[in-house]
N, C-alpha and C positions, 0 to 999 in steps of 0.2 A: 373941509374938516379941520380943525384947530388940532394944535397939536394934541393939546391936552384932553380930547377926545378920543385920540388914537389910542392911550392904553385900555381907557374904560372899555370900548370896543372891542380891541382883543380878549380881555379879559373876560366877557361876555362870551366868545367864539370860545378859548379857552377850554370856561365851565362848560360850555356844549358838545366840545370834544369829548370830554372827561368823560361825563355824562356818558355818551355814546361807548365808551370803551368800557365803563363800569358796566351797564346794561348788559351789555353783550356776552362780553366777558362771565357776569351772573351767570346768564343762561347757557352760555355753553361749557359750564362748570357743572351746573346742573343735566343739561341736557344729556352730557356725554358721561354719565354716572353706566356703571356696568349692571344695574337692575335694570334700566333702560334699553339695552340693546337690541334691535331690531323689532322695536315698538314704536307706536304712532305717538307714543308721549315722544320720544327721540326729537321727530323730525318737527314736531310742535313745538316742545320746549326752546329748541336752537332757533329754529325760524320763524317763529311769532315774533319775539321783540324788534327781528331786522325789518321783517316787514312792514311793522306797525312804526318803528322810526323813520325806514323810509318814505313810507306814506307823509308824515310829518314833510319831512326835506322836500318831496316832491313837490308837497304843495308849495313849501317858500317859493324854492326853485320857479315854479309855475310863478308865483306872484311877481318874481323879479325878472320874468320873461327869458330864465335857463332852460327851462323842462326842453321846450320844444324843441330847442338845438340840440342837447344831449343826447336824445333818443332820436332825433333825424336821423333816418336811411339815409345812405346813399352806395351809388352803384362802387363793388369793389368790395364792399364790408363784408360780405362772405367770405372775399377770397383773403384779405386780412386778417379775420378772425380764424380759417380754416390754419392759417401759416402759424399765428400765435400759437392758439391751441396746439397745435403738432408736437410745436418747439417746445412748449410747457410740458407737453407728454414726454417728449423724450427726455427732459430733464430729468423728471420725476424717475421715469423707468431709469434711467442710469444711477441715478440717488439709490432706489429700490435695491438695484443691480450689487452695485458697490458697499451701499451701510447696511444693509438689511437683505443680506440675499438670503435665499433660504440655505438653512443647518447653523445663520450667524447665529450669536446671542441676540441679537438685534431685529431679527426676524417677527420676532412677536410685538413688534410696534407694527406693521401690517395688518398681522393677525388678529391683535385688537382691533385696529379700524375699520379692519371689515366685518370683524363677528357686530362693532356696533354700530352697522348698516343694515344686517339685517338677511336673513336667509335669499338666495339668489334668487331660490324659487318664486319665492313668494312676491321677488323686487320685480321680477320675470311677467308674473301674472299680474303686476298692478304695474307695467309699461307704461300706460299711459296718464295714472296721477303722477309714479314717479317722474315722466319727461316734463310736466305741466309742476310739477312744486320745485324741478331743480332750475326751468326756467325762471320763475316765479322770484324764486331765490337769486338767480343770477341778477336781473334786474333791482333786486333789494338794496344787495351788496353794491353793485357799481353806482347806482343813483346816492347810497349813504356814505359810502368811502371815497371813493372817487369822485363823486359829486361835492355834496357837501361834507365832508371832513375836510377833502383836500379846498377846496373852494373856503371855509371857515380860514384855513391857517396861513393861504396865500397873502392876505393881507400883512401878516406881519414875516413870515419866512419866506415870499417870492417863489413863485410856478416850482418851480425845480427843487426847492427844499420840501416846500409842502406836498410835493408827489411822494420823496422820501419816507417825511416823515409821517403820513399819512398809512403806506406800507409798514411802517413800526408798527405805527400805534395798534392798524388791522390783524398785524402778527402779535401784538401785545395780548391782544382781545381772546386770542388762541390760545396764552396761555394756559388757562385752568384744563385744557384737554392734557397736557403733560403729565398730570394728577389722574385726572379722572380714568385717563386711559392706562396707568401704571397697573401692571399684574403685582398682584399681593409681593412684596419682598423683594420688588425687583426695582432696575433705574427710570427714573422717569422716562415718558414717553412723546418724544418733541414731534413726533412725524408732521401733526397738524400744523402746527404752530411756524412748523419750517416751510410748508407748503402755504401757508399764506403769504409768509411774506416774498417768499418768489412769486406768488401770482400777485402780490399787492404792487411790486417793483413793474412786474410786466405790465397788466392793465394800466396800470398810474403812468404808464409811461405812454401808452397808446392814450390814455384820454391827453395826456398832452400832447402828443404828438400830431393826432389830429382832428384835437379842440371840439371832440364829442365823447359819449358814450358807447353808442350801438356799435363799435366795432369791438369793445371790451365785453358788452354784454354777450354776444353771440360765442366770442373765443372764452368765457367763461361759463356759459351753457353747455358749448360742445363738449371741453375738458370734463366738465363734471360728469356729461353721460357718458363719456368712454369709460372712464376712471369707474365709474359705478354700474354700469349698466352692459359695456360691450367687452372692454381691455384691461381688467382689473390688475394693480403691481402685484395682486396676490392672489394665486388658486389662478383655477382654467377660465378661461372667458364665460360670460355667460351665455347659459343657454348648453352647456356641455355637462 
């Protein structure tokens, strides 16, 4: 490659970042609206466009002979994702614990986020589209961010920046939940937005650390079910 190809290049990857975080960004401004809560527009609005981008990436990926490596099993990736996911959890719960415990002012940035998830019961009785859209999802996320975001920026910011900044930009993408999740008169609401980018630093660091996907996919599957389905930071588990 000449030089004078490299910025065009970038600049290309760039705009497709951008792209990627506007998108997203839309939809989870949209998605996470308080008419929406714990409706099947919710979980459409946010996870349609990740999907449908990653579909896009995969196929690159595929054309350029990544797919296969990134979702490659291998023995051990349960018990790595089981360690992540834990660790991710008890962050979160000590976050929960510490900024947001209950009686704070801060509490009801929880409360939001679960009233727009959606009654327990109902999450209860639909077990098994819920476990199949949150996988579905996991693999979205980590094939479009971790895959191609970070893989798009490595050319001009090198493995270890672009795992960074790829974690930004993922957390960036979370912003408009700050807004939409805000109770009338009150301060913005960062919970999402902060819990991306801790899981954007995690994952991002497991795909590089062992130059796949499947071990991020599985530890970002599991978190999501506990988090929503077993061990929620707020109210009794489910099922109680």
């Amino acid at each position: 490659m000449h030089a004078s190809q490299a910025p065009a290049g970038f600049g290309i990857a760039a705009a497709a970042v951008a792209a990627i975080v506007v998108v997203v960004g839309i939809a989870t401004g949209l998605g996470f609206q308080p008419e929406r809560s714990g409706t099947f527009a919710f979980w459409a609005i946010v996870g349609a466009p990740t999907l449908a981008l990653a579909a896009i990436a995969a196929w690159r990926a595929h054309r350029e002979g990544d797919l296969g490596e990134w979702l490659k099993p291998r023995w051990g990736d349960f018990s790595r994702a089981f360690v992540a996911a834990g660790a991710l959890y008890a962050g979160a719960w000590g976050f929960a614990r510490v900024f947001a415990k209950t009686g704070s002012p801060r509490e009801i940035w929880l409360v939001s986020l679960y009233a727009q998830l959606g009654d327990p019961r109902i999450l209860q009785r639909n077990a098994i589209f819920v476990g199949a859209g949150i996988v579905a999802l996991a693999i979205a996320e980590e094939v479009l961010w971790r895959g191609a975001v970070t893989r798009l920026l490595e050319e001009k910011l090198g493995s270890r920046r672009a795992t960074v900044a790829s974690a930004i930009l993922y957390a960036v993408a979370h912003l408009p939940t700050m807004w939409a999740l805000r109770v009338p008169n009150g301060p913005l609401n960062p919970l999402v937005a902060i819990a991306a980018l801790g899981a954007g630093l995690l994952f991002g660091g497991m795909a590089r650390a062992f130059g796949r996907l499947a071990p991020g996919i599985i530890a970002h599957a599991l978190f999501d079910w506990v988090v929503v389905m077993m061990f929620p930071l707020w109210g009794l588990p489910r099922g109680f």
